[in-house]
C-alpha positions as CSV (number, residue, x, y, z in Angstrom):
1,X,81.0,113.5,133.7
2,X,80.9,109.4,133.7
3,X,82.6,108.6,130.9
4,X,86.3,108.5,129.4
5,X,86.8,109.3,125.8
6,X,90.3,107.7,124.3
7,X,91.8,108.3,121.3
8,X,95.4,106.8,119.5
9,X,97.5,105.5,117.8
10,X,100.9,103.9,117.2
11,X,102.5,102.7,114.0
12,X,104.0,99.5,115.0
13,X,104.5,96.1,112.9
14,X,102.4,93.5,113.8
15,X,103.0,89.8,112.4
16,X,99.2,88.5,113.8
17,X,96.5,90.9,113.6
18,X,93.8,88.2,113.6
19,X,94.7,87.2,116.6
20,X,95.0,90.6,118.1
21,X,92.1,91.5,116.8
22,X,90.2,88.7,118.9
23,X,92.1,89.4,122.0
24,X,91.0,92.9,121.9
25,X,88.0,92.1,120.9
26,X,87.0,89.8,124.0
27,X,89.0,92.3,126.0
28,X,86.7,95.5,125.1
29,X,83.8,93.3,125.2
30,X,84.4,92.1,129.0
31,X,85.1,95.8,130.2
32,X,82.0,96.9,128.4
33,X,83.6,99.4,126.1
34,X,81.7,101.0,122.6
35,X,83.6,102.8,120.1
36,X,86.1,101.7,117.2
37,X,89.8,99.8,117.3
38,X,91.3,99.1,113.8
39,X,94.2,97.0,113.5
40,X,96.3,96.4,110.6
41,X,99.9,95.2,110.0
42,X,101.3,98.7,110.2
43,X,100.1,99.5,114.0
44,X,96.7,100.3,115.9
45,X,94.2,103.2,115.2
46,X,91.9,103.3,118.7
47,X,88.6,105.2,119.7
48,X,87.0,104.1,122.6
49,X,84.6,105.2,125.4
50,X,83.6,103.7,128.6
51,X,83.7,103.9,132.8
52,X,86.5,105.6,133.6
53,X,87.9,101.9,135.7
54,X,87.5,100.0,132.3
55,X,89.1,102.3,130.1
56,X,92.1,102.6,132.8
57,X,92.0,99.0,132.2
58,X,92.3,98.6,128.6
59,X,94.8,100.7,128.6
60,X,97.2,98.6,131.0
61,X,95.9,95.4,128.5
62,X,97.3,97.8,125.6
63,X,100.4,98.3,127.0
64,X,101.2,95.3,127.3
65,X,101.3,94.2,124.2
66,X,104.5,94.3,122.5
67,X,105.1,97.6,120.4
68,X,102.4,99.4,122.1
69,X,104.2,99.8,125.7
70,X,104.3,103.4,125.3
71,X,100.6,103.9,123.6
72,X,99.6,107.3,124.3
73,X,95.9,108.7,123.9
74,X,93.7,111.8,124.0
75,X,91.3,111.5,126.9
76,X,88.1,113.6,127.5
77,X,85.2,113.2,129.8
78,X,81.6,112.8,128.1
79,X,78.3,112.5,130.7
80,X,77.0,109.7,127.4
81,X,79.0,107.3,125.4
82,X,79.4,108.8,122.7
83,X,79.5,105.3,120.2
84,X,76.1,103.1,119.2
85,X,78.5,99.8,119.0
86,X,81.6,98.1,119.3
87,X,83.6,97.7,116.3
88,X,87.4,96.0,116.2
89,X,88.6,95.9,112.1
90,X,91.3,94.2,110.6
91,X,92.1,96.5,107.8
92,X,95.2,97.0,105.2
93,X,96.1,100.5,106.7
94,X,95.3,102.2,109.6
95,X,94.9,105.5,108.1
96,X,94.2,104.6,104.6
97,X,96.4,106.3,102.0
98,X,97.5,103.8,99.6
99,X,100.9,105.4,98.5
100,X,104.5,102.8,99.1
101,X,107.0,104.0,102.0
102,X,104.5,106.0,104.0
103,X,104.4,104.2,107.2
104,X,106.5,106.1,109.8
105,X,108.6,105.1,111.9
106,X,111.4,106.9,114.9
107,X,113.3,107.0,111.2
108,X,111.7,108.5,108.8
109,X,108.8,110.7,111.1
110,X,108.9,114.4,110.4
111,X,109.9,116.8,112.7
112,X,107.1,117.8,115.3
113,X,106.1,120.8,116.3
114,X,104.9,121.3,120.0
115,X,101.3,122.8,120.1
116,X,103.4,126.2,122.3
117,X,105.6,125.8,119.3
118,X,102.6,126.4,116.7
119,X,101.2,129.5,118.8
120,X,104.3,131.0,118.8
121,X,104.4,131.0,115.5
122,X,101.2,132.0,114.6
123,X,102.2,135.3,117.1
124,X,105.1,135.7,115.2
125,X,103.2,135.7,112.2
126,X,106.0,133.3,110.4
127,X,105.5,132.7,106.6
128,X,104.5,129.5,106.8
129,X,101.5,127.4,104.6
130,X,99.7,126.2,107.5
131,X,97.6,123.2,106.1
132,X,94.8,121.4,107.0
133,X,94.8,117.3,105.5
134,X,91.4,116.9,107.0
135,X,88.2,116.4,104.8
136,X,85.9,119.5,103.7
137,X,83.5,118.6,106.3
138,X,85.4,118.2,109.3
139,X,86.9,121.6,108.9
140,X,83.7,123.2,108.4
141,X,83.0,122.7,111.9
142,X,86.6,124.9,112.4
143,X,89.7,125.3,111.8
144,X,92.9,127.5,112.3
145,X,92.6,131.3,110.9
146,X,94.4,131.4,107.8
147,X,95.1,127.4,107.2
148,X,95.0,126.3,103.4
149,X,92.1,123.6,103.1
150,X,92.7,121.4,100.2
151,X,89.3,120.4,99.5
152,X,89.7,117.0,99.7
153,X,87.0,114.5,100.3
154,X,88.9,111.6,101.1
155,X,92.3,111.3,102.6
156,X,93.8,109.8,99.3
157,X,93.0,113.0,97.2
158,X,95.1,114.8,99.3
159,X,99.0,114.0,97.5
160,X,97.2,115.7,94.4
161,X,95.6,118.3,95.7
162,X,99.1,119.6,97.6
163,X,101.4,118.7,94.5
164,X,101.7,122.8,93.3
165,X,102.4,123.8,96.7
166,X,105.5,126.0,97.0
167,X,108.1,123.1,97.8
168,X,110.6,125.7,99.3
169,X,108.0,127.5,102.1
170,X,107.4,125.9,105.4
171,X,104.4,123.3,105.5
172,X,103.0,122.9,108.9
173,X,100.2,120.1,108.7
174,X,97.7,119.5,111.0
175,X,94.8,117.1,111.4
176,X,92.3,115.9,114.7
177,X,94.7,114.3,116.6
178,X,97.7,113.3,114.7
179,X,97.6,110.5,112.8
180,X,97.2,111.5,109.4
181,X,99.9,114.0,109.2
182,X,102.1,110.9,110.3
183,X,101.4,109.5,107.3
184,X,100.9,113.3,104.7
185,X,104.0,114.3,106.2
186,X,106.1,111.8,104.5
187,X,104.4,111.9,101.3
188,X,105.2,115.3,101.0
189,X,109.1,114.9,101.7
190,X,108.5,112.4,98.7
191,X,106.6,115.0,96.4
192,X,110.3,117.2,97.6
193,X,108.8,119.6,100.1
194,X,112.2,120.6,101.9
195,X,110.9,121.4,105.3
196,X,108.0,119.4,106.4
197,X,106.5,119.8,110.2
198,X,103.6,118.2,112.0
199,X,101.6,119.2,114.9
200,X,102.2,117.0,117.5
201,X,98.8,115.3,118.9
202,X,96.9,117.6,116.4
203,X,93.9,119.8,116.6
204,X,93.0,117.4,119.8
205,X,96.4,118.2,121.3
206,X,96.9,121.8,121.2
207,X,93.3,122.4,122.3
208,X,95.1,120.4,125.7
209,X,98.1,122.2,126.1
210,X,97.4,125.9,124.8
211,X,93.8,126.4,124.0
212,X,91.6,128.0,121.2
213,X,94.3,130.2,120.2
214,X,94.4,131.2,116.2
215,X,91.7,128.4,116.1
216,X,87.9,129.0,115.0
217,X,85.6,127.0,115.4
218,X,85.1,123.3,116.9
219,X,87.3,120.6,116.2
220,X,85.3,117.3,114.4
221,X,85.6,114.3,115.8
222,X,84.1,110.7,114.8
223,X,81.8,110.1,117.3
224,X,78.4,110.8,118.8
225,X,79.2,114.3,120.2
226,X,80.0,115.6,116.4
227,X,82.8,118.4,117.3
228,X,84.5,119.3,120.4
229,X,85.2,123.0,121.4
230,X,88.8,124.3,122.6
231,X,88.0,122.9,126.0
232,X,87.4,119.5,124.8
233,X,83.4,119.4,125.2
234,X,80.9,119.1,123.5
């Protein structure tokens, strides 16, 4: 396959975004690269595609940039590019939930839980709510036998929607590949949910390290290729 696939994050103050925003703008646009970067004052959300030498690239101009030294990202191999256009935002958030004291930081993140960590407790069977904060229709394409779907239709239902949840019982969140459960996590502690975890790199994340295990399905994703199967393919 031709192509590299990236996808991340980091949650990381940032003073100028215009400015940013046009470096990485000119930056994407001289390697050639499609796909989506949005930039706000809280950090960087990216999704790119493009030959495999440009995205290595982009990702040495990324870590350069001060706060994102340590960037890390989701790769997988398409034989199309799986975005129509180039897009680089400014936006308020980059995962938009519009609640005060939700940006994490090494502070204030919830624990993790390693994707070998999750299957072992789905083997175990551990009395846990295991819940999904993705939209209805991402986890129509699949999701993890026996996770609680909210039935939300946008990211900012979500606080409601888990408000009754038993506060005392382990929540284990998951989402695509991370990045909103940065953000759930903490709202929950908020709402007084005493033990909070989030699976570390996601749906995206586990299907790397352990596989389909306990999962069904495909997992979404916001591109071209629609959902991705536990071997990260279309």
């Amino acid at each position: 396959m031709s192509y590299l696939n990236i996808a991340g994050y980091q949650f990381t103050p940032f003073h100028d975004c215009a400015t940013l925003r046009a470096n990485l703008l000119a930056e994407c646009q001289r390697l050639g690269l499609m796909g989506t970067i949005l930039v706000s004052p809280e950090g960087i959300n990216v999704s790119l595609a493009g030959v495999v030498s440009a995205i290595r690239d982009f990702q040495a101009y990324l870590h350069q940039v001060p706060g994102l030294e340590a960037m890390w990202f989701h790769e997988s191999y398409s034989d199309f590019v799986p975005f129509m256009r180039l897009k680089v935002k400014l936006k308020k958030e980059i995962i938009t939930l519009r609640l005060p004291n939700t940006t994490p930081n090494e502070a204030t993140r919830a624990k993790a839980l390693a994707p070998h960590e999750l299957k072992q407790w789905l083997d175990e069977g551990r009395d846990i709510t295991l819940l999904d904060t993705r939209n209805d229709y991402e986890i129509e394409a699949g999701a993890f036998k026996g996770a609680l779907n909210p039935h939300v239709d946008h990211f900012t239902q979500l606080p409601a929607a888990v408000s009754a949840l038993d506060k005392k019982k382990p929540v284990v969140m998951y989402c695509t590949g991370g990045i909103r459960c940065e953000k759930a996590s903490l709202m929950m502690q908020q709402q007084g949910f005493e033990e909070v975890y989030q699976l570390d790199g996601g749906i995206l994340g586990y299907f790397a390290k352990v596989g389909g295990a306990h999962y069904e399905g495909r997992c979404f994703v916001f591109d071209e290729r629609v959902a991705l199967d536990p071997k990260l393919s279309c």
